[in-house]
N, C-alpha and C positions, 0 to 999 in steps of 0.2 A: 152628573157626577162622573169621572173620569176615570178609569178601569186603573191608568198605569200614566206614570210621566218618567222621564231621564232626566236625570240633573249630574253638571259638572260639580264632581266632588274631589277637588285639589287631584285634578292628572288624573282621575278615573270618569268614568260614567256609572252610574248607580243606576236603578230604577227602583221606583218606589210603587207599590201598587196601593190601591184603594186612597190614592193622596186625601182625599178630602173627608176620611172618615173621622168622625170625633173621636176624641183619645181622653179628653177634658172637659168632660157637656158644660160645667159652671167657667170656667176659666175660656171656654169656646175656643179649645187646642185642638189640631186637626193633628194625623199625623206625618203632612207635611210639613208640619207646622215643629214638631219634636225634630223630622231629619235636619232642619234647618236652623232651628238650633241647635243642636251637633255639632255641624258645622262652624258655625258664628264662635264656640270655642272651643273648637277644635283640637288645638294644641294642648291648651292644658288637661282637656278629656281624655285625649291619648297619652299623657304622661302617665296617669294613674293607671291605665291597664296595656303600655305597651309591653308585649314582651313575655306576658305573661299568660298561661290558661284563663278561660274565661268559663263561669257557669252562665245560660242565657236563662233570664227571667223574664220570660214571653207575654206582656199582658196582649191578648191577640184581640183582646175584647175591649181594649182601654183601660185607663185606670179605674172606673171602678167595677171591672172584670174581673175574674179570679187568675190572676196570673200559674202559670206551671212552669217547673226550671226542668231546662234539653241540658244536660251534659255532651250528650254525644252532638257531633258537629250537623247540622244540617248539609243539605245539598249545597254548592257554595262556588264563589268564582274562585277563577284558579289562582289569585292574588290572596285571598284568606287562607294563611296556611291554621294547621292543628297542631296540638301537641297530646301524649299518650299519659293520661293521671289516672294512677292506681290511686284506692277508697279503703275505708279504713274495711271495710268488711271484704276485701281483696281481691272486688270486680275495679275492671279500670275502663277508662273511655279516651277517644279523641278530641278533645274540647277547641273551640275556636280561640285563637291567637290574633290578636289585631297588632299592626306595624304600622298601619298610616290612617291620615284622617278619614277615608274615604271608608273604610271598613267601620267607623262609627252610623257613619249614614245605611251601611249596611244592617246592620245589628238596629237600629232604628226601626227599620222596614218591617225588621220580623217582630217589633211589637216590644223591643229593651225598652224599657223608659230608665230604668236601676240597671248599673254595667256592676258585677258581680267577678274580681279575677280575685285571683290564687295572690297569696304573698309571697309567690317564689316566680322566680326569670326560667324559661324554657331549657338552657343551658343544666340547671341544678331543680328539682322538681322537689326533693326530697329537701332540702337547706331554705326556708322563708330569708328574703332579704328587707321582708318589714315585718315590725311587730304591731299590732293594731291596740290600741285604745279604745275602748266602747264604752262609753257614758251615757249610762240608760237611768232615768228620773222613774222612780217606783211610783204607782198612783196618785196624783194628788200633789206630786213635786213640782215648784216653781223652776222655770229655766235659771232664772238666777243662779237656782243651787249648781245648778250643771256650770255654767261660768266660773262659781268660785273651784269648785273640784277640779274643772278643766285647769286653773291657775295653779293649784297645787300639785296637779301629774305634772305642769310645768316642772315644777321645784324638782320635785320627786327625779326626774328624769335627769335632769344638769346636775345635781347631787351623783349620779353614777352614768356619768359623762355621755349623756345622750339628748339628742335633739327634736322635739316633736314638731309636727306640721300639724295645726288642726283645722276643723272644717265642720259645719253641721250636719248632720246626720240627715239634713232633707224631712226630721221627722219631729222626735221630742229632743233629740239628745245631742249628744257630740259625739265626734271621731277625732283621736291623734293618732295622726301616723308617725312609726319612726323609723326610717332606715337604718338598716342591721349589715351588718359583713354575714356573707351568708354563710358561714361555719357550721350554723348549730339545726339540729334535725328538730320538727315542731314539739315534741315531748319536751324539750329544753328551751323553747321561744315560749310555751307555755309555762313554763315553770314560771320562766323570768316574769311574763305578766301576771302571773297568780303572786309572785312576791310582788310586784311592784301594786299590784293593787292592794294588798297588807298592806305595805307600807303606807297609802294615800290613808285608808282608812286609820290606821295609827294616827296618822298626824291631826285628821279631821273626823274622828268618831259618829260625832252628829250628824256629820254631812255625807259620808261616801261608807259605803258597805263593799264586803268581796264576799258576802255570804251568798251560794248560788240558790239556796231554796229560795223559793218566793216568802215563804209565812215568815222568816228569820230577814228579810229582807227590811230597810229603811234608807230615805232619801235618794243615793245616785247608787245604782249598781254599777260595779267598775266589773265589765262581763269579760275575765281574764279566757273564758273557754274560746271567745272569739278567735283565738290561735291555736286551738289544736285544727289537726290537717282537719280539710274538705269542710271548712266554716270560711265563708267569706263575707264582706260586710260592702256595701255601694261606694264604689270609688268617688273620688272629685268628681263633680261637674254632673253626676246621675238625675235623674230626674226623678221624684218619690210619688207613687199615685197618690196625691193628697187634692181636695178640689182646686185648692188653687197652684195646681203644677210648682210645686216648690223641689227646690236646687239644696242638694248639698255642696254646698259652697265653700270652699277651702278662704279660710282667713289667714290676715296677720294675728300677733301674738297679742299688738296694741289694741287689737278691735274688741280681743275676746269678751274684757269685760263687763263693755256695753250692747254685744250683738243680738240682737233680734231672728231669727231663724224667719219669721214671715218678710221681713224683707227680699228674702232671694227664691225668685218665682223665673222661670222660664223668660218673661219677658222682662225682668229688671239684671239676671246674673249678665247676659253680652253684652250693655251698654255698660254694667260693673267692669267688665274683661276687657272691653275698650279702651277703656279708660286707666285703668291701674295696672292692667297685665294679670298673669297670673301670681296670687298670694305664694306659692308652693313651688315658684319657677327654679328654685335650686334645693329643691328634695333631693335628685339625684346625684347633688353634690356633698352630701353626706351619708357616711356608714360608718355607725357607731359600733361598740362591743357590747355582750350578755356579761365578760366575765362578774361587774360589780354585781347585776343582778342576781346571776346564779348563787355569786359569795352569801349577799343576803338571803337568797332562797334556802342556804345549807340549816339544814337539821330542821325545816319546817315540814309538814306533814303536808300529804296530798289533801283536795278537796276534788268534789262532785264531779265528772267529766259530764261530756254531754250525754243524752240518754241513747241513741243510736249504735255508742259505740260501747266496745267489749268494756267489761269489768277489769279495772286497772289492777295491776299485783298491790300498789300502795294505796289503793284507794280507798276514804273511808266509805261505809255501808250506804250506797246507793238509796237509800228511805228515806223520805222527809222526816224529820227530826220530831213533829207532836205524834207521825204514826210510830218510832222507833219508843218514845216515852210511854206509847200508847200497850204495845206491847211487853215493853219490860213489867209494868204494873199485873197485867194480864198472867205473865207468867208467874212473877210474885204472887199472886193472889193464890196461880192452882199450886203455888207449893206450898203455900199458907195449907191450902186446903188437904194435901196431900198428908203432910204433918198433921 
């Protein structure tokens, strides 16, 4: 077995150490086998996170290892630059910034299989220039349902002049991405998703929820918290520790319909990329506005934030909703008693 090899990676040299260690035992992926496809598509791997901070999701033991996420930048060539991201609890770090393809085969080495960046460009750290879509199937949900839901964020989105890119989550669910003019600070990118996921679930009750509890939850959660800061979600082209190395894979609009999530595995997405190019080749020729969104957001009420972060001023009461009933009764009872 072979300690380290070089590989020409578009104008650089890489080295990759342990090449032949399994990353895949069922799928028999080495992780030469990951840096190389990096490489194979390249291009559109590097769309989704150039430019921007990167959190690294290290499985250093393979996929089915316990992966740990490095914010702060590892030891690094002098071609990887960082950039400096303060966190909602007010420590900040230097995270890695990738510009070219060769810095994916890097990030490879040290065990990414999921490329993890920020929704904002190094330029503006604090203004998202995307707003993310996460379409997550509660227990028990067919992909179907995520297909149709996916088609009505469609709707939903061109109703207030915006354009999604979507793609499978590499896991159960979907992602639409949507490029944003980067004006608005993530408390107001959040806003917009928490309304624009009302609204999905207005239109499709049965099918798509924006309740953040799990017990209160049904069908597709549309997970609007996805956008408040220091939440990121696996860009294009990721690779998701699943046994058989499956790709989040950016589709067309036509495909969504009928697409199959196990179709896109490490060894079927580059002859896909081959072949069609990338689905998402002009993402970055659209930025859309919040204003419609935020209009519909007015006079709606906050929900849940994530748990990590401070207690919002408009937030409602942090408790799952059967222990909040659970107590009101409780108290009732001892003033019953008290009387």
């Amino acid at each position: 077995m072979k300690s380290s090899l070089t590989l020409e990676a578009a104008g650089r040299e890489v080295t990759v150490t342990n090449p032949d260690k399994v990353y895949f035992p069922k799928a028999g992926k080495t992780k030469l086998d990951l840096v190389r496809y990096f490489l194979r598509v390249g291009e559109g791997a590097l769309r989704g996170v150039r430019n921007r901070p990167m959190v690294l999701k290290r499985f250093v033991d393979g996929a089915e290892g316990e992966p740990f996420y490095q914010k702060r930048a590892p030891s690094r060539p002098d071609w990887i630059r960082t950039c400096t991201i303060s966190f909602p609890s007010g420590r900040s770090a230097d995270e890695v910034v990738l510009d070219e393809v060769a810095g994916l085969a890097w990030v490879a080495n040290l065990g990414c299989l999921d490329l993890n960046p920020w929704p904002v460009r190094t330029d503006d750290v604090d203004r998202p220039d995307e707003l993310r879509i996460d379409l997550d199937p509660t227990p028990g949900v067919d992909f179907a349902q995520v297909r149709e839901v996916a088609l009505v964020a469609r709707g939903v989105l061109r109703d207030h002049g915006l354009e999604g890119f979507p793609k499978t989550s590499g896991s159960r669910g979907m992602h639409i991405l949507v490029r944003i003019q980067p004006r608005w600070e993530f408390t107001q990118v959040r806003q917009s998703a928490l309304a624009l996921a009302r609204e999905i679930e207005r239109r499709v009750p049965a099918l798509a929820t924006s309740k953040w509890w799990k017990e209160e939850r049904h069908g597709v959660f549309v997970d609007y918290n996805q956008n408040a800061r220091d939440r990121t979600v696996a860009s294009a082209y990721s690779v998701r520790p699943t046994p058989d190395a499956r790709v989040s894979c950016p589709l067309r609009w036509e495909e969504v319909a009928t697409v199959e999530p196990a179709c896109f595995t490490m060894d079927t997405v580059p002859l896909r990329y081959a072949e069609m190019g990338d689905p998402h080749e002009a993402i970055d020729q659209v930025s859309g506005s919040l204003e419609s969104l935020l209009e519909l957001a007015r006079g709606q009420e906050d929900a849940p934030w994530p748990p990590h972060f401070r207690k919002q001023k408009a937030e409602p009461p942090r408790v799952q909703p059967s222990r909040r009933r659970a107590k009101t009764r409780e108290d009732s009872s001892k003033f019953d008693r008290e009387e």
